[in-house]
PyMOL commands that place a pseudoatom at each C-alpha (Angstrom):
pseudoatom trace, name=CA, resn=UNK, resi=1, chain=A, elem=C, hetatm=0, pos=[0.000, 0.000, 0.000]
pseudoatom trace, name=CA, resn=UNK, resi=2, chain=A, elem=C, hetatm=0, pos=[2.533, 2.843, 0.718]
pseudoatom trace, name=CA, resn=UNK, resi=3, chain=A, elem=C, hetatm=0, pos=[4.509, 1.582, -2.593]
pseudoatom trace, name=CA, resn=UNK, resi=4, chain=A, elem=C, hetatm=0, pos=[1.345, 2.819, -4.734]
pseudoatom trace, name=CA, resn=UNK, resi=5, chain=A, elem=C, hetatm=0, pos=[1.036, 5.933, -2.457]
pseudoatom trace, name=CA, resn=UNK, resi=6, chain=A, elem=C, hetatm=0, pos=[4.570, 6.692, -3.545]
pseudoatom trace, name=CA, resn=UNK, resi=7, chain=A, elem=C, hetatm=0, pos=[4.062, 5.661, -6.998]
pseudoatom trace, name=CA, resn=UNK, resi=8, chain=A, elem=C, hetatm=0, pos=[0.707, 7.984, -7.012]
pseudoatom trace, name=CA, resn=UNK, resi=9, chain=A, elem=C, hetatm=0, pos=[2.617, 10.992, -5.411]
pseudoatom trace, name=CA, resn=UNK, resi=10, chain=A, elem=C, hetatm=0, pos=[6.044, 10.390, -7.634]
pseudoatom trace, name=CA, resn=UNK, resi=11, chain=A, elem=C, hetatm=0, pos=[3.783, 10.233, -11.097]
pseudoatom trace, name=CA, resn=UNK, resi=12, chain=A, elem=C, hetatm=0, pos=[1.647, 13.544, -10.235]
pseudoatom trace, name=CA, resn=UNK, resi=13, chain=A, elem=C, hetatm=0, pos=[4.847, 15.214, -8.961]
pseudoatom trace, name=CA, resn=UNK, resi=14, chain=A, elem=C, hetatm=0, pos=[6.405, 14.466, -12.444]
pseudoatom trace, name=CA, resn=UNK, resi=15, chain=A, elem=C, hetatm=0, pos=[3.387, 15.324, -14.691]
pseudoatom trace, name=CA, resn=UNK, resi=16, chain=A, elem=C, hetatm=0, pos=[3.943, 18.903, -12.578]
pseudoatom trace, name=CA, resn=UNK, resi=17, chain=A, elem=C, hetatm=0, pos=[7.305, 19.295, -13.202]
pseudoatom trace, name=CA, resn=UNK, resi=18, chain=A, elem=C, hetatm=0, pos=[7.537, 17.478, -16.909]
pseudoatom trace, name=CA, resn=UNK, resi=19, chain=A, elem=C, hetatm=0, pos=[7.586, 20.596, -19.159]
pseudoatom trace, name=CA, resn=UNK, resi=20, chain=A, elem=C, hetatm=0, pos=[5.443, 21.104, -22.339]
pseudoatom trace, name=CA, resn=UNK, resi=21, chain=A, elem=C, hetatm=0, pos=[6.485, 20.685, -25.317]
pseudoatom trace, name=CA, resn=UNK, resi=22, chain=A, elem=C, hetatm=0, pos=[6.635, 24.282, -26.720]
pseudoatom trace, name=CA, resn=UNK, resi=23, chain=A, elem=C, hetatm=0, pos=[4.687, 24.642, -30.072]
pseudoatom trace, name=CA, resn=UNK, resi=24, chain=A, elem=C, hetatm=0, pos=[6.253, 25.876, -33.345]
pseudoatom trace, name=CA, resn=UNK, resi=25, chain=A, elem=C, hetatm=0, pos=[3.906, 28.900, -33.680]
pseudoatom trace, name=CA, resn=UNK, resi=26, chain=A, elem=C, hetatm=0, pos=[6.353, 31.217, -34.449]
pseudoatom trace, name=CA, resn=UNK, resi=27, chain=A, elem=C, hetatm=0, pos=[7.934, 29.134, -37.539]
pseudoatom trace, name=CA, resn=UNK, resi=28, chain=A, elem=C, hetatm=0, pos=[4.488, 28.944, -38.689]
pseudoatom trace, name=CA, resn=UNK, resi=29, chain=A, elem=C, hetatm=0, pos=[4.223, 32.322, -38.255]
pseudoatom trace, name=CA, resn=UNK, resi=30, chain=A, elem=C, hetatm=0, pos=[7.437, 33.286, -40.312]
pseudoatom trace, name=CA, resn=UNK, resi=31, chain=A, elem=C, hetatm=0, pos=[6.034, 31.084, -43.338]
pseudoatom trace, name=CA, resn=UNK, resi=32, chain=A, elem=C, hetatm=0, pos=[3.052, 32.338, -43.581]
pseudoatom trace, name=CA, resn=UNK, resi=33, chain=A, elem=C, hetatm=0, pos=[5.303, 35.773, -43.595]
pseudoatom trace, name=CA, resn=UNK, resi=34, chain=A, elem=C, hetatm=0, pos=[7.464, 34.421, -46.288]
pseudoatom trace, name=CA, resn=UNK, resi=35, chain=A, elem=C, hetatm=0, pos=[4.951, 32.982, -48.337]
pseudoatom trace, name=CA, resn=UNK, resi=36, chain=A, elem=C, hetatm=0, pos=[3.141, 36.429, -48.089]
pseudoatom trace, name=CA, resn=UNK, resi=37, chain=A, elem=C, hetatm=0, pos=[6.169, 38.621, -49.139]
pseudoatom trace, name=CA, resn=UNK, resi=38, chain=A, elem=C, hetatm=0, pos=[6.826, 36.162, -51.852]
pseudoatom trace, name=CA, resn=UNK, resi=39, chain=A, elem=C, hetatm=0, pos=[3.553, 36.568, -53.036]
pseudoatom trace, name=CA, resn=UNK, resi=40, chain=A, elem=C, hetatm=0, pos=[4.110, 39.829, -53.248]
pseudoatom trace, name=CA, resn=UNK, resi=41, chain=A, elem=C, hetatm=0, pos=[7.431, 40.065, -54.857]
pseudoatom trace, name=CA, resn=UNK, resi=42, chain=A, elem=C, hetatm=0, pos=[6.138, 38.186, -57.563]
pseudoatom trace, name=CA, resn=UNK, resi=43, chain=A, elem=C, hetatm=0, pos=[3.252, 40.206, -58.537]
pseudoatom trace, name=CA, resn=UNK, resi=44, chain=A, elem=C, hetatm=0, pos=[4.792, 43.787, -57.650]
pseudoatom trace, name=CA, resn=UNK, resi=45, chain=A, elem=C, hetatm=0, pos=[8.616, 43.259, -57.825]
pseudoatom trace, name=CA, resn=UNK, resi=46, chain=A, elem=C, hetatm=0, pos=[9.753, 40.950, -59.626]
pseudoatom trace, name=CA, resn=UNK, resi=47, chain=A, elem=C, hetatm=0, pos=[9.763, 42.760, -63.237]
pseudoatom trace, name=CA, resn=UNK, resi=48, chain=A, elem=C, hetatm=0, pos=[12.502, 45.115, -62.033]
pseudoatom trace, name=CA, resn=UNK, resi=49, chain=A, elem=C, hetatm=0, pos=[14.137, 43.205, -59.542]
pseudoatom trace, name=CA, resn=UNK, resi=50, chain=A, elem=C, hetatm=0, pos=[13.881, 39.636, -61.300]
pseudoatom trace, name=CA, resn=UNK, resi=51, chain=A, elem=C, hetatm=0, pos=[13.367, 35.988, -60.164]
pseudoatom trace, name=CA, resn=UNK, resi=52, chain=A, elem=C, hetatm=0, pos=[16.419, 35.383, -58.221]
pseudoatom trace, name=CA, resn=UNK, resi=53, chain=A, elem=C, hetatm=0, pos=[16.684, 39.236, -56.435]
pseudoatom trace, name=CA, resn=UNK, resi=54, chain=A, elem=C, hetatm=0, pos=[19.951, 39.832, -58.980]
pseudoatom trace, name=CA, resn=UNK, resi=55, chain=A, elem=C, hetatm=0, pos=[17.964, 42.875, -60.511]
pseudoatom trace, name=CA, resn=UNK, resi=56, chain=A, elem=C, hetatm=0, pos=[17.604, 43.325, -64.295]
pseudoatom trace, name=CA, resn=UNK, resi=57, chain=A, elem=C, hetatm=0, pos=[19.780, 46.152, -66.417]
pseudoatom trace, name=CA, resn=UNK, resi=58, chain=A, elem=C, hetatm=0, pos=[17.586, 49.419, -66.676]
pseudoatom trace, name=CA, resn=UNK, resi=59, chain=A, elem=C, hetatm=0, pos=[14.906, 48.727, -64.787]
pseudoatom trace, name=CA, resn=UNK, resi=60, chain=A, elem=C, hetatm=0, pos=[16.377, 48.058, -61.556]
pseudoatom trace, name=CA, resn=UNK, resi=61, chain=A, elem=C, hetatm=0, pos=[19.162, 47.010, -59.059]
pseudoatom trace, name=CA, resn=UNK, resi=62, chain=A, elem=C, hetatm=0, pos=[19.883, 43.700, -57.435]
pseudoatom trace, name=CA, resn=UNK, resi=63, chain=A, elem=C, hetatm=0, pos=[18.441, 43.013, -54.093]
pseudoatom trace, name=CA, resn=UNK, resi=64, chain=A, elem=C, hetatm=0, pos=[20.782, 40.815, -53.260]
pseudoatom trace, name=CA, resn=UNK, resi=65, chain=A, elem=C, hetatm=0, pos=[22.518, 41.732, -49.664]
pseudoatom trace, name=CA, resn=UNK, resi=66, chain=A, elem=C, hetatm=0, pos=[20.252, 44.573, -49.055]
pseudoatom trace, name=CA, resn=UNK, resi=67, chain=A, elem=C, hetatm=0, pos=[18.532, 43.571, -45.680]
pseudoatom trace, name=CA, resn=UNK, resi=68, chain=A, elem=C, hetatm=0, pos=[14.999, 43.751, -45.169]
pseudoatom trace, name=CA, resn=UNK, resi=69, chain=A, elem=C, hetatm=0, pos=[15.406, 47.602, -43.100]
pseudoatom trace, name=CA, resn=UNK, resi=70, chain=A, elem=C, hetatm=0, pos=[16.561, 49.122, -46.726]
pseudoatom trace, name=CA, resn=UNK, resi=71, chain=A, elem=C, hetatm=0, pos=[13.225, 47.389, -47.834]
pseudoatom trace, name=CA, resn=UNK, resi=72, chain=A, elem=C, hetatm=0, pos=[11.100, 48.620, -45.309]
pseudoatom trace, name=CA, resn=UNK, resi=73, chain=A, elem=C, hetatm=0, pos=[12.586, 52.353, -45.905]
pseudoatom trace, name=CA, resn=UNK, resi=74, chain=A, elem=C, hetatm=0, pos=[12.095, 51.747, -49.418]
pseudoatom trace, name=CA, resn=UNK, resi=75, chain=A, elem=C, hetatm=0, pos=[8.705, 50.917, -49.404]
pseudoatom trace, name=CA, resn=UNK, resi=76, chain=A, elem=C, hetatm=0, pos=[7.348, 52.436, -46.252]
pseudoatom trace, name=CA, resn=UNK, resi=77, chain=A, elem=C, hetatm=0, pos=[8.050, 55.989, -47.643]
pseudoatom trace, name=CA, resn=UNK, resi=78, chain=A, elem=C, hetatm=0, pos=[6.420, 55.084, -51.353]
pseudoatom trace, name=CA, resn=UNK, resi=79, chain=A, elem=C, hetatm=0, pos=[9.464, 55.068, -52.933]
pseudoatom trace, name=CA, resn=UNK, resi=80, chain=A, elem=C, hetatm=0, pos=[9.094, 51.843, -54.077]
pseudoatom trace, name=CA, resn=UNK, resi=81, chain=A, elem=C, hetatm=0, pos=[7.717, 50.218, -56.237]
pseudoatom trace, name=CA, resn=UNK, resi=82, chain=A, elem=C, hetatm=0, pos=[9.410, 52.882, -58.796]
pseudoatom trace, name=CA, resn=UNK, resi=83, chain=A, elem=C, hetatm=0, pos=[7.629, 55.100, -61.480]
pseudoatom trace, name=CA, resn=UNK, resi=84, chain=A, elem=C, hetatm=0, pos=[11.171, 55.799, -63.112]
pseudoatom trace, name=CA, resn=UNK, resi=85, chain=A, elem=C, hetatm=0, pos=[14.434, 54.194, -62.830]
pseudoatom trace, name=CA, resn=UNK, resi=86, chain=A, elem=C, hetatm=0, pos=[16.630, 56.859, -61.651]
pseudoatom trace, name=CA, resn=UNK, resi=87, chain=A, elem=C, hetatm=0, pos=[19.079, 57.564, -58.551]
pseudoatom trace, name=CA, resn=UNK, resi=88, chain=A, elem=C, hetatm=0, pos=[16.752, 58.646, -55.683]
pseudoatom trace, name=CA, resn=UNK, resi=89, chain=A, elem=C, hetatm=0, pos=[12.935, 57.630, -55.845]
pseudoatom trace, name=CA, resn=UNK, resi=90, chain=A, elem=C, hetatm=0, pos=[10.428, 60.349, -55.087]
pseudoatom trace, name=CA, resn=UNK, resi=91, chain=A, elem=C, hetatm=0, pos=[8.823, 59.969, -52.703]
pseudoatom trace, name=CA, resn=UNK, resi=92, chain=A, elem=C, hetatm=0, pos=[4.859, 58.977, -52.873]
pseudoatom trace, name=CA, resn=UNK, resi=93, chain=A, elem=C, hetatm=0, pos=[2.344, 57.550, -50.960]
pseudoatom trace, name=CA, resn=UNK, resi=94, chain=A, elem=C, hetatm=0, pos=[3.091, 53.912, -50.184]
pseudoatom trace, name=CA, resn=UNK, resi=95, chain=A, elem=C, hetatm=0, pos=[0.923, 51.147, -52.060]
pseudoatom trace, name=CA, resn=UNK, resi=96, chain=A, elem=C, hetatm=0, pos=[1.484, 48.478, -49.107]
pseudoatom trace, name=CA, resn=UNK, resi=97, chain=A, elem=C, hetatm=0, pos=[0.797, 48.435, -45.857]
pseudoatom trace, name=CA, resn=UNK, resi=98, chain=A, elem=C, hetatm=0, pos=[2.715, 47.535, -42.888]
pseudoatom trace, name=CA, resn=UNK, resi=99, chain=A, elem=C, hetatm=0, pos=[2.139, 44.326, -42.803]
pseudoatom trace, name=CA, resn=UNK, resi=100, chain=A, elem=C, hetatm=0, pos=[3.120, 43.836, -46.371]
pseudoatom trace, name=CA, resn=UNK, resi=101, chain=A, elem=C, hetatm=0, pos=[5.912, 45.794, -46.262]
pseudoatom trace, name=CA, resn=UNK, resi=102, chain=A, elem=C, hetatm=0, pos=[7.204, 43.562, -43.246]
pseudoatom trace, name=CA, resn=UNK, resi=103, chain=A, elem=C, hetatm=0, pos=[6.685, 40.541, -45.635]
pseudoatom trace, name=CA, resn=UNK, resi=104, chain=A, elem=C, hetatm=0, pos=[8.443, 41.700, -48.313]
pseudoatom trace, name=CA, resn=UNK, resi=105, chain=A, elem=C, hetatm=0, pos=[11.440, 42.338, -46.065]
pseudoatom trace, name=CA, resn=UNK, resi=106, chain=A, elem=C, hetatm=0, pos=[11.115, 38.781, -44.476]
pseudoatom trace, name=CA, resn=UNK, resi=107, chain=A, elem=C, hetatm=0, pos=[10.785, 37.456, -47.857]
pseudoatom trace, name=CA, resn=UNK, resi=108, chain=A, elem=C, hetatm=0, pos=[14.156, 39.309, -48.728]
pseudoatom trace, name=CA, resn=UNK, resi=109, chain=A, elem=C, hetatm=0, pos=[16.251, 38.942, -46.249]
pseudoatom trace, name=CA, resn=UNK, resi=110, chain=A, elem=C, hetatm=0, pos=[15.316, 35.682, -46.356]
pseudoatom trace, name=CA, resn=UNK, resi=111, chain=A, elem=C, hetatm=0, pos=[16.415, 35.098, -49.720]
pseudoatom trace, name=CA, resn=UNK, resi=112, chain=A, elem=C, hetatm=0, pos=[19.368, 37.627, -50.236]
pseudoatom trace, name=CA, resn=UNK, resi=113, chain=A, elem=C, hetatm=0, pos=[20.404, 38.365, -46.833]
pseudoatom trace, name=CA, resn=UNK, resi=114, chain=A, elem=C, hetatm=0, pos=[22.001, 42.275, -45.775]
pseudoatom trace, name=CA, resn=UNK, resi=115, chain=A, elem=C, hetatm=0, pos=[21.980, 43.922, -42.642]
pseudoatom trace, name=CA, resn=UNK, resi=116, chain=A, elem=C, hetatm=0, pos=[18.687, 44.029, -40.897]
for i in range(1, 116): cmd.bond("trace and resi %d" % i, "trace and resi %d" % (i + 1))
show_as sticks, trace
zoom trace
């Protein structure tokens, strides 16, 4: 009898202490970002930028190593997506919002790295 009290008290006492398995809810999170941003690239950035982030001559320079805070400056403040392809952007008013613009960044940084 006191060998299944002490089995009773040593299985709740390590169903207490056992932690739980954390879940992956912030991987899922950051694909859904990535998928997002890629989705995006594709439709809005890709003619300029091309498939693989190396940029295409006269239209517009490689993303590769740019880091997704140069995105978010980029396309926070409108100046991206382009109207022309010149030195400086003007400055308009932005066609994503924040949470797209994030994506985008994920999505390149992901893919061609840079400071962050």
């Amino acid at each position: 009898m006191l060998l299944l009290i002490a089995l009773v008290v040593a299985g709740g006492l390590a169903s207490t202490f056992t932690p739980t398995p954390q879940v992956a809810v912030a991987d899922e999170d950051k694909s859904a970002l990535l998928r997002t941003g890629k989705q995006l690239y594709e439709t809005s950035c890709i003619t300029c930028h091309g498939a693989n982030l190396q940029g295409v001559p006269d239209r517009g320079p490689s993303l590769i190593g740019v880091g997704e805070a140069a995105v978010y400056f980029q396309v926070s403040t409108g100046r991206m997506p382009a109207m022309r392809n010149e030195a400086q952007a003007q400055r308009k008013d932005p066609i994503f919002d924040e949470e797209q613009t994030d994506a985008l960044g994920a999505y390149i940084q992901a893919n061609g790295g840079g400071p962050r």
